[in-house]
C-alpha positions as CSV (number, residue, x, y, z in Angstrom):
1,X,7.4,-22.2,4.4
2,X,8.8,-19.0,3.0
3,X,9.2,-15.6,4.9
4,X,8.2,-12.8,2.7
5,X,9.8,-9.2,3.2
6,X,8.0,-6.2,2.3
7,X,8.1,-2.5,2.7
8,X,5.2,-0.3,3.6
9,X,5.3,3.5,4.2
10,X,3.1,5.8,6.0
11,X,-0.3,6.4,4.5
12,X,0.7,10.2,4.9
13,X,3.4,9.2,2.4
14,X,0.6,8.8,-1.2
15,X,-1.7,11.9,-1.3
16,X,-4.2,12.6,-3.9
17,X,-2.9,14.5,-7.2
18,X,-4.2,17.6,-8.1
19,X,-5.1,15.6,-11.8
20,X,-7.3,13.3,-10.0
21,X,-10.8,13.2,-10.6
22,X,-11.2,12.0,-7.4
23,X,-11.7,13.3,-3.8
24,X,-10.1,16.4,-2.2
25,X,-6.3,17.2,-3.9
26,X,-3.8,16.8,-1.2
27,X,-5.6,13.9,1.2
28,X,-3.8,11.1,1.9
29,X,-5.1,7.4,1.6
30,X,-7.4,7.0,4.3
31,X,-9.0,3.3,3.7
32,X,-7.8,1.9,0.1
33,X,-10.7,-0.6,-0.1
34,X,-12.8,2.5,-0.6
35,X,-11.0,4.5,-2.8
36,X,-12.5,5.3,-5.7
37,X,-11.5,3.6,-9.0
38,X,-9.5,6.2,-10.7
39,X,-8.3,7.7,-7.8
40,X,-4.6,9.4,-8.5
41,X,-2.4,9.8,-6.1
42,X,1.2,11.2,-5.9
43,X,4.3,10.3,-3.8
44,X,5.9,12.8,-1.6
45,X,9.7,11.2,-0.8
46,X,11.2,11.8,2.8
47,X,9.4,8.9,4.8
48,X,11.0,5.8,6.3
49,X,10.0,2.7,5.2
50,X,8.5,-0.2,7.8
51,X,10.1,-3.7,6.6
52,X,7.2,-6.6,7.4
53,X,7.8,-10.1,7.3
54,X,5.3,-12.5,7.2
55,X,5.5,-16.4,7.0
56,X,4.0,-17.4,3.9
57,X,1.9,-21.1,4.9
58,X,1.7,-21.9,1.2
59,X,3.2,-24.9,0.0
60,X,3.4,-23.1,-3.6
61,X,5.9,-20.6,-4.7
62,X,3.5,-18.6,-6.7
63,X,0.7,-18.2,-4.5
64,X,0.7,-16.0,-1.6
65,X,-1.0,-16.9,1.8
66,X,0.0,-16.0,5.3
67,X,-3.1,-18.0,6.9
68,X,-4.1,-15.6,9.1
């Protein structure tokens, strides 16, 4: 098994561009899964990072699974 790192910031953190042609200008990701295709959204810097570590269960390095 391999442990996987990642980072993940606050939702707060990716907010919808004014350019989008989707939802409200300025709201932050809510639910990605229902997101609009399309969707732009625009990074505002000055938010700390959460490091996650997951065990990756599969037995190939390519393929990602955390069996859960």
């Amino acid at each position: 098994m391999v442990q996987r790192q990642f980072a993940a910031l606050d939702n707060e953190a990716f907010v919808v561009d004014l350019s989008s042609p989707n939802l409200a200008a300025g709201s932050p990701i809510i639910n990605n899964s229902s997101t609009p295709v399309g969707t732009i959204f625009s990074f505002i810097g000055g938010f700390e990072y959460q490091s996650i570590v997951l065990e990756d269960t599969s037995s190939q390095p390519e393929i990602f699974n955390d069996d859960r």
